[in-house]
C-alpha angles and dihedrals in degrees: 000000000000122000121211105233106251122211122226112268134196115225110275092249094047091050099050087045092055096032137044105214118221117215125211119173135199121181118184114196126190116224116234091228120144096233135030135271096270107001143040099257114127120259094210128137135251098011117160105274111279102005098109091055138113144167092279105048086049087050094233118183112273092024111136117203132212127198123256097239085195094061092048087058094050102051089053092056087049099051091046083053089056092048094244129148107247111226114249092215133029135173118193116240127198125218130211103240140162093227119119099263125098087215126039107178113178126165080224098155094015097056127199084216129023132179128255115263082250108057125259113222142203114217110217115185122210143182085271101053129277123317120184121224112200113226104234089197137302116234145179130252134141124252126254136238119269135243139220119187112191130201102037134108094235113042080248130127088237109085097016130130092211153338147233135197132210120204097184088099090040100113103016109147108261137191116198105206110205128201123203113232118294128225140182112023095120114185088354087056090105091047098046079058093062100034085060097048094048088047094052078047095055090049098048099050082054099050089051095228096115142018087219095206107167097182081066095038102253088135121031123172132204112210111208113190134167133171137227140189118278119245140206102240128019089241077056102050087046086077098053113108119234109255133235101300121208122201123226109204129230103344099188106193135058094233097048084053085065101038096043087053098052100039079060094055090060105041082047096049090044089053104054099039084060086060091255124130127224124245118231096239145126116268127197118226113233113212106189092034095043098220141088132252129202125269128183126316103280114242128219107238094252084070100061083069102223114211128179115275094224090193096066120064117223120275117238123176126218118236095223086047093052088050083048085055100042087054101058095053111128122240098273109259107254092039089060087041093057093043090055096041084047089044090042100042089235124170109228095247081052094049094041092049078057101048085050084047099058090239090126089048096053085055096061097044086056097041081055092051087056097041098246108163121211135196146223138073104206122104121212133158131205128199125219 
Protein backbone atom coordinates (compact mmCIF):
# COMPACT_ATOMS: atom_id res chain seq x y z
CA UNK A 1 0.00 0.00 0.00
CA UNK A 2 1.04 3.74 -0.91
CA UNK A 3 1.82 6.37 1.83
CA UNK A 4 1.17 9.68 1.34
CA UNK A 5 4.65 11.56 2.18
CA UNK A 6 4.04 13.54 5.68
CA UNK A 7 5.88 16.96 6.54
CA UNK A 8 7.39 17.54 9.67
CA UNK A 9 5.11 19.17 12.02
CA UNK A 10 5.62 21.15 15.58
CA UNK A 11 3.17 20.21 18.32
CA UNK A 12 0.12 22.16 18.01
CA UNK A 13 1.00 24.35 21.54
CA UNK A 14 4.16 24.96 20.65
CA UNK A 15 3.08 26.17 17.33
CA UNK A 16 0.16 28.82 18.49
CA UNK A 17 2.77 30.15 21.36
CA UNK A 18 5.64 30.93 18.60
CA UNK A 19 3.23 31.88 15.78
CA UNK A 20 -0.28 34.17 15.35
CA UNK A 21 -2.43 32.24 12.56
CA UNK A 22 -4.14 34.21 10.07
CA UNK A 23 -7.39 32.96 8.94
CA UNK A 24 -8.85 33.48 5.41
CA UNK A 25 -12.00 31.74 4.46
CA UNK A 26 -13.76 30.85 1.06
CA UNK A 27 -17.24 28.93 1.00
CA UNK A 28 -18.65 28.00 -2.29
CA UNK A 29 -21.87 27.20 -2.19
CA UNK A 30 -23.91 25.60 -5.05
CA UNK A 31 -27.26 27.03 -5.66
CA UNK A 32 -30.50 24.28 -5.66
CA UNK A 33 -31.81 25.72 -8.90
CA UNK A 34 -33.43 23.44 -11.48
CA UNK A 35 -31.29 24.56 -14.33
CA UNK A 36 -28.20 25.68 -14.64
CA UNK A 37 -26.45 29.27 -14.50
CA UNK A 38 -26.83 30.08 -18.58
CA UNK A 39 -28.51 27.33 -20.03
CA UNK A 40 -31.59 24.60 -19.39
CA UNK A 41 -29.47 21.54 -18.40
CA UNK A 42 -30.56 19.78 -14.78
CA UNK A 43 -28.62 20.48 -11.76
CA UNK A 44 -29.36 17.02 -10.12
CA UNK A 45 -27.28 15.03 -8.52
CA UNK A 46 -25.71 11.80 -9.27
CA UNK A 47 -26.66 11.59 -12.98
CA UNK A 48 -24.65 9.23 -15.13
CA UNK A 49 -21.11 11.61 -16.40
CA UNK A 50 -21.89 13.63 -19.07
CA UNK A 51 -25.44 13.11 -19.43
CA UNK A 52 -26.72 16.90 -18.07
CA UNK A 53 -24.50 18.64 -20.65
CA UNK A 54 -24.96 20.84 -23.89
CA UNK A 55 -23.29 22.96 -26.21
CA UNK A 56 -23.53 25.85 -23.89
CA UNK A 57 -22.39 24.53 -20.62
CA UNK A 58 -19.35 23.10 -22.54
CA UNK A 59 -18.96 26.25 -23.91
CA UNK A 60 -18.91 25.02 -27.35
CA UNK A 61 -18.30 27.73 -30.30
CA UNK A 62 -21.51 29.34 -31.44
CA UNK A 63 -23.20 28.63 -28.08
CA UNK A 64 -25.12 31.64 -26.87
CA UNK A 65 -25.88 31.90 -22.57
CA UNK A 66 -28.60 33.32 -20.70
CA UNK A 67 -28.59 34.12 -17.42
CA UNK A 68 -30.56 31.65 -14.32
CA UNK A 69 -33.05 34.45 -12.98
CA UNK A 70 -33.47 32.29 -10.24
CA UNK A 71 -30.11 32.41 -9.31
CA UNK A 72 -30.01 35.90 -9.55
CA UNK A 73 -32.56 35.97 -7.25
CA UNK A 74 -30.89 33.75 -4.91
CA UNK A 75 -27.49 35.38 -4.60
CA UNK A 76 -29.28 38.78 -3.75
CA UNK A 77 -31.04 37.29 -1.05
CA UNK A 78 -27.80 35.88 0.07
CA UNK A 79 -26.06 38.58 0.02
CA UNK A 80 -29.16 40.73 2.02
CA UNK A 81 -28.88 37.87 4.56
CA UNK A 82 -25.30 38.63 4.95
CA UNK A 83 -26.01 42.18 5.37
CA UNK A 84 -24.22 43.13 2.36
CA UNK A 85 -24.92 46.00 -0.01
CA UNK A 86 -26.05 44.43 -3.42
CA UNK A 87 -24.29 46.06 -6.30
CA UNK A 88 -26.58 48.18 -8.50
CA UNK A 89 -24.64 47.25 -11.64
CA UNK A 90 -22.68 44.27 -12.60
CA UNK A 91 -21.00 43.05 -15.75
CA UNK A 92 -19.94 39.59 -15.85
CA UNK A 93 -16.36 39.02 -16.34
CA UNK A 94 -14.35 35.16 -17.71
CA UNK A 95 -11.20 33.94 -16.44
CA UNK A 96 -8.71 32.07 -18.02
CA UNK A 97 -8.48 28.68 -15.72
CA UNK A 98 -7.13 25.02 -15.93
CA UNK A 99 -10.39 23.51 -14.50
CA UNK A 100 -12.22 21.30 -16.45
CA UNK A 101 -14.80 23.73 -17.86
CA UNK A 102 -14.61 25.36 -21.24
CA UNK A 103 -16.34 28.70 -19.44
CA UNK A 104 -15.61 29.98 -16.13
CA UNK A 105 -17.90 33.35 -15.64
CA UNK A 106 -17.45 34.98 -12.09
CA UNK A 107 -18.51 38.37 -11.10
CA UNK A 108 -15.46 38.27 -9.68
CA UNK A 109 -14.68 42.38 -9.60
CA UNK A 110 -18.36 43.35 -10.30
CA UNK A 111 -19.71 41.71 -7.75
CA UNK A 112 -23.75 40.60 -7.31
CA UNK A 113 -23.11 41.38 -3.40
CA UNK A 114 -20.42 43.64 -1.76
CA UNK A 115 -19.79 44.45 1.59
CA UNK A 116 -20.53 47.69 3.41
CA UNK A 117 -17.79 49.96 3.66
CA UNK A 118 -17.96 49.04 7.00
CA UNK A 119 -17.62 45.72 7.16
CA UNK A 120 -20.38 43.31 7.59
CA UNK A 121 -19.60 40.64 9.94
CA UNK A 122 -20.56 37.18 10.83
CA UNK A 123 -20.48 36.38 14.92
CA UNK A 124 -19.21 32.71 15.57
CA UNK A 125 -19.32 31.59 19.08
CA UNK A 126 -16.93 29.11 20.41
CA UNK A 127 -16.08 27.32 23.29
CA UNK A 128 -14.00 30.14 24.07
CA UNK A 129 -16.36 32.81 23.80
CA UNK A 130 -17.65 34.84 20.40
CA UNK A 131 -14.93 36.13 17.24
CA UNK A 132 -16.12 37.98 14.61
CA UNK A 133 -15.07 37.24 11.06
CA UNK A 134 -15.69 40.42 8.57
CA UNK A 135 -17.60 39.29 4.84
CA UNK A 136 -15.10 40.81 1.94
CA UNK A 137 -17.77 40.46 -0.47
CA UNK A 138 -20.23 37.32 -1.98
CA UNK A 139 -20.25 36.96 -5.47
CA UNK A 140 -21.65 34.89 -8.40
CA UNK A 141 -19.79 32.21 -10.85
CA UNK A 142 -20.68 29.23 -12.26
CA UNK A 143 -19.14 25.56 -11.05
CA UNK A 144 -16.60 23.44 -12.95
CA UNK A 145 -16.48 20.33 -14.20
CA UNK A 146 -15.17 17.65 -12.10
CA UNK A 147 -11.91 15.04 -12.32
CA UNK A 148 -11.15 11.71 -11.67
CA UNK A 149 -7.78 10.61 -11.89
CA UNK A 150 -7.53 6.96 -11.78
CA UNK A 151 -4.73 4.87 -10.92
CA UNK A 152 -3.07 6.87 -8.09
CA UNK A 153 -2.78 6.41 -4.36
CA UNK A 154 -4.08 9.53 -3.66
CA UNK A 155 -7.24 10.51 -5.95
CA UNK A 156 -4.58 13.12 -7.32
CA UNK A 157 -3.54 13.74 -10.64
CA UNK A 158 0.05 12.96 -9.52
CA UNK A 159 0.55 9.52 -9.67
CA UNK A 160 -2.44 8.72 -11.82
CA UNK A 161 -2.72 6.50 -15.27
CA UNK A 162 -5.12 8.29 -16.39
CA UNK A 163 -8.13 10.77 -15.94
CA UNK A 164 -11.55 11.43 -16.58
CA UNK A 165 -13.63 14.37 -16.51
CA UNK A 166 -17.18 14.84 -15.79
CA UNK A 167 -19.09 17.98 -17.22
CA UNK A 168 -22.45 17.33 -15.51
CA UNK A 169 -21.38 19.97 -12.78
CA UNK A 170 -19.92 22.12 -15.39
CA UNK A 171 -22.56 25.47 -15.20
CA UNK A 172 -24.34 24.96 -11.81
CA UNK A 173 -25.11 28.43 -10.24
CA UNK A 174 -22.49 29.16 -7.74
CA UNK A 175 -21.83 31.89 -4.79
CA UNK A 176 -18.27 32.24 -3.61
CA UNK A 177 -18.55 33.51 -0.09
CA UNK A 178 -15.14 35.54 0.98
CA UNK A 179 -13.86 36.28 4.36
CA UNK A 180 -11.47 39.17 5.12
CA UNK A 181 -8.29 38.03 7.14
CA UNK A 182 -8.76 36.82 10.59
CA UNK A 183 -6.78 37.70 13.55
CA UNK A 184 -6.62 37.02 16.59
CA UNK A 185 -8.07 33.81 17.35
CA UNK A 186 -5.05 32.43 18.70
CA UNK A 187 -5.30 28.65 19.65
CA UNK A 188 -9.18 28.82 18.82
CA UNK A 189 -8.30 29.94 15.68
CA UNK A 190 -9.29 25.92 13.95
CA UNK A 191 -12.38 25.84 15.75
CA UNK A 192 -13.55 29.42 14.97
CA UNK A 193 -13.13 27.87 11.19
CA UNK A 194 -15.46 25.56 11.67
CA UNK A 195 -17.89 27.50 14.01
CA UNK A 196 -18.18 30.08 10.96
CA UNK A 197 -18.77 27.52 8.22
CA UNK A 198 -21.36 25.74 10.07
CA UNK A 199 -22.83 28.92 10.79
CA UNK A 200 -22.90 30.13 6.81
CA UNK A 201 -24.36 26.55 6.56
CA UNK A 202 -27.28 27.16 9.18
CA UNK A 203 -28.22 30.29 7.37
CA UNK A 204 -28.27 29.01 4.13
CA UNK A 205 -30.43 25.95 4.73
CA UNK A 206 -32.74 28.47 6.12
CA UNK A 207 -32.73 30.66 3.57
CA UNK A 208 -33.61 27.47 0.94
CA UNK A 209 -30.81 28.40 -1.75
CA UNK A 210 -28.93 25.59 -1.29
CA UNK A 211 -29.11 21.80 0.24
CA UNK A 212 -25.65 22.37 1.46
CA UNK A 213 -24.72 18.93 1.48
CA UNK A 214 -20.84 18.80 1.87
CA UNK A 215 -20.49 15.12 1.70
CA UNK A 216 -21.84 15.86 -2.26
CA UNK A 217 -20.14 18.64 -2.61
CA UNK A 218 -22.92 21.30 -2.38
CA UNK A 219 -20.37 23.54 0.29
CA UNK A 220 -16.80 23.40 -0.02
CA UNK A 221 -14.75 25.34 1.70
CA UNK A 222 -10.86 26.57 0.96
CA UNK A 223 -8.98 27.19 4.11
CA UNK A 224 -6.27 29.83 3.58
CA UNK A 225 -3.96 30.11 6.48
CA UNK A 226 -0.55 31.84 7.05
CA UNK A 227 1.61 32.47 10.28
CA UNK A 228 3.41 35.29 11.78
CA UNK A 229 5.80 36.04 14.59
CA UNK A 230 4.51 36.47 17.75
CA UNK A 231 4.79 39.54 19.26
CA UNK A 232 4.92 41.13 22.83
CA UNK A 233 1.82 43.48 22.80
CA UNK A 234 -0.95 43.38 20.67
CA UNK A 235 -0.08 46.84 19.45
CA UNK A 236 2.63 45.14 18.87
CA UNK A 237 1.34 42.22 17.12
CA UNK A 238 -0.85 44.73 14.94
CA UNK A 239 2.64 45.53 12.87
CA UNK A 240 3.47 42.47 12.13
CA UNK A 241 2.98 41.65 8.53
CA UNK A 242 0.85 38.59 7.59
CA UNK A 243 3.17 35.75 6.48
CA UNK A 244 3.36 33.56 3.16
CA UNK A 245 -0.72 31.66 3.18
CA UNK A 246 -1.26 28.58 1.68
CA UNK A 247 -4.87 27.43 0.56
CA UNK A 248 -6.24 24.03 1.28
CA UNK A 249 -9.12 23.16 -1.43
CA UNK A 250 -12.52 21.93 -0.85
CA UNK A 251 -12.40 20.85 2.42
CA UNK A 252 -16.14 19.06 2.62
CA UNK A 253 -16.81 18.39 6.33
CA UNK A 254 -16.98 20.40 9.23
CA UNK A 255 -14.67 18.48 11.02
CA UNK A 256 -11.98 18.30 8.24
CA UNK A 257 -12.35 22.65 8.20
CA UNK A 258 -10.93 22.43 11.89
CA UNK A 259 -8.45 19.73 11.52
CA UNK A 260 -6.94 21.00 7.98
CA UNK A 261 -6.48 24.17 9.55
CA UNK A 262 -4.86 23.11 12.20
CA UNK A 263 -2.79 20.52 10.69
CA UNK A 264 -1.52 23.83 8.64
CA UNK A 265 -0.69 25.61 11.59
CA UNK A 266 1.42 23.30 12.40
CA UNK A 267 3.33 22.31 8.85
CA UNK A 268 3.57 26.08 8.57
CA UNK A 269 4.94 26.66 12.10
CA UNK A 270 7.49 23.59 11.64
CA UNK A 271 8.57 25.03 8.72
CA UNK A 272 9.53 28.38 9.68
CA UNK A 273 11.11 27.63 12.98
CA UNK A 274 13.53 25.42 10.88
CA UNK A 275 14.44 28.52 9.13
CA UNK A 276 12.47 27.48 6.17
CA UNK A 277 9.73 29.84 4.30
CA UNK A 278 6.34 28.87 3.12
CA UNK A 279 5.24 28.83 -0.83
CA UNK A 280 2.24 30.52 -1.75
CA UNK A 281 0.30 27.19 -3.34
CA UNK A 282 -2.74 25.16 -3.23
CA UNK A 283 -2.69 22.40 -1.00
CA UNK A 284 -5.28 19.14 -0.99
CA UNK A 285 -6.70 18.03 2.31
CA UNK A 286 -6.15 14.21 3.05
CA UNK A 287 -9.01 12.68 5.14
CA UNK A 288 -7.86 9.32 6.09
CA UNK A 289 -4.20 10.53 6.36
CA UNK A 290 -5.09 13.95 8.27
CA UNK A 291 -2.73 16.15 6.54
CA UNK A 292 -2.48 18.07 3.88
CA UNK A 293 -0.27 17.62 0.16
CA UNK A 294 0.85 20.24 -2.27
CA UNK A 295 -1.19 21.44 -5.28
CA UNK A 296 -0.25 23.78 -7.75
CA UNK A 297 1.59 27.34 -7.12
CA UNK A 298 -1.46 29.72 -6.01
CA UNK A 299 -2.07 32.68 -8.34
CA UNK A 300 -3.05 36.40 -7.34
CA UNK A 301 -6.02 37.13 -8.89
CA UNK A 302 -4.45 39.49 -11.40
CA UNK A 303 -3.05 36.49 -12.74
CA UNK A 304 -6.04 34.75 -13.58
CA UNK A 305 -6.32 37.50 -16.22
CA UNK A 306 -10.38 38.50 -15.99
CA UNK A 307 -11.90 39.74 -19.40
CA UNK A 308 -15.35 40.76 -20.14
CA UNK A 309 -17.59 38.09 -20.96
CA UNK A 310 -19.35 40.15 -24.26
CA UNK A 311 -22.40 37.37 -24.40
CA UNK A 312 -23.93 38.31 -21.04
CA UNK A 313 -25.36 41.61 -20.55
CA UNK A 314 -24.67 43.15 -17.65
CA UNK A 315 -27.08 42.32 -14.15
CA UNK A 316 -28.71 45.09 -12.62
CA UNK A 317 -30.93 44.75 -9.88
CA UNK A 318 -34.01 46.67 -9.36
CA UNK A 319 -34.39 48.64 -6.00
CA UNK A 320 -38.01 47.65 -5.43
CA UNK A 321 -36.89 44.01 -6.28
CA UNK A 322 -33.91 44.07 -3.67
CA UNK A 323 -36.70 45.46 -0.78
CA UNK A 324 -39.22 42.01 -2.41
CA UNK A 325 -36.35 39.99 -1.62
CA UNK A 326 -35.48 41.33 1.44
CA UNK A 327 -38.67 40.70 2.42
CA UNK A 328 -38.83 37.44 1.94
CA UNK A 329 -35.39 36.58 4.25
CA UNK A 330 -36.14 33.90 6.85
CA UNK A 331 -35.74 34.59 10.83
CA UNK A 332 -31.60 33.62 11.16
CA UNK A 333 -31.29 30.40 12.46
CA UNK A 334 -30.07 30.76 16.27
CA UNK A 335 -32.31 33.73 16.83
CA UNK A 336 -35.37 31.53 15.95
CA UNK A 337 -33.66 28.64 18.03
CA UNK A 338 -33.45 30.75 21.22
CA UNK A 339 -36.87 32.10 20.77
CA UNK A 340 -38.42 28.01 20.53
CA UNK A 341 -36.24 26.61 23.33
CA UNK A 342 -37.38 29.79 25.29
CA UNK A 343 -40.94 29.18 24.04
CA UNK A 344 -40.49 25.33 24.72
CA UNK A 345 -38.64 25.46 28.11
CA UNK A 346 -36.04 23.47 26.72
CA UNK A 347 -32.61 22.78 28.47
CA UNK A 348 -29.80 23.40 26.00
CA UNK A 349 -28.70 19.64 25.81
CA UNK A 350 -32.65 19.19 25.07
CA UNK A 351 -32.75 22.03 22.26
CA UNK A 352 -29.71 21.07 20.85
CA UNK A 353 -30.96 16.88 20.72
CA UNK A 354 -33.93 18.72 18.58
CA UNK A 355 -31.89 20.93 16.21
CA UNK A 356 -29.71 17.36 15.40
CA UNK A 357 -32.81 15.94 15.07
CA UNK A 358 -34.27 18.36 12.11
CA UNK A 359 -37.39 19.48 14.56
CA UNK A 360 -36.49 23.22 14.02
CA UNK A 361 -36.30 22.66 10.80
CA UNK A 362 -39.67 21.13 10.50
CA UNK A 363 -41.00 24.61 12.20
CA UNK A 364 -39.83 26.68 9.69
CA UNK A 365 -41.03 24.51 6.67
CA UNK A 366 -44.41 24.77 8.13
CA UNK A 367 -44.19 28.64 9.16
CA UNK A 368 -43.27 28.99 5.22
CA UNK A 369 -46.25 27.03 4.21
CA UNK A 370 -48.20 29.40 6.01
CA UNK A 371 -46.40 32.34 4.94
CA UNK A 372 -45.04 33.28 8.09
CA UNK A 373 -41.97 35.92 7.43
CA UNK A 374 -39.12 36.06 9.66
CA UNK A 375 -36.30 38.61 10.27
CA UNK A 376 -32.79 39.06 10.84
CA UNK A 377 -29.63 38.85 8.87
CA UNK A 378 -26.95 38.03 11.46
CA UNK A 379 -25.49 34.65 11.81
CA UNK A 380 -24.46 33.48 14.90
CA UNK A 381 -23.96 30.21 16.20
CA UNK A 382 -24.02 28.87 19.79
CA UNK A 383 -22.65 25.85 20.98
CA UNK A 384 -24.23 23.62 23.55
Amino acid sequence: MTTIASDEVLAYDEAVQRFDPVLGLEVHVELSTRTKMFCGCSTVFGAEPNTQVCPVCLGLPGALPVVNAAAVESAIRIGLALGCTITPWGASRARTTSTPTCRRTSRRRSTTSRSRSTATSTSCSTTAGSYRVDIERAHMEEDTGKSLHVGGATGRIHGADHSLVDYNRAGIPLIEIVTRPFEGAGDRTPEVARAYVAALRDLLRALGVSDVRMEQGSLRCDANVSLRPRAATPQEQAQVPFGTRTETKNVNSLRSVERAVRYEICRQAARLSAGGSIVQETRHWQEGAGLTTSGRPKSDADDYRYFPEPDLVPVAPDAAEVERLRATLPEAPPLRRRRLQDAWGFSDLEMRDLVNAGATEARRADRRRRGVAGSGPQVVVRRA
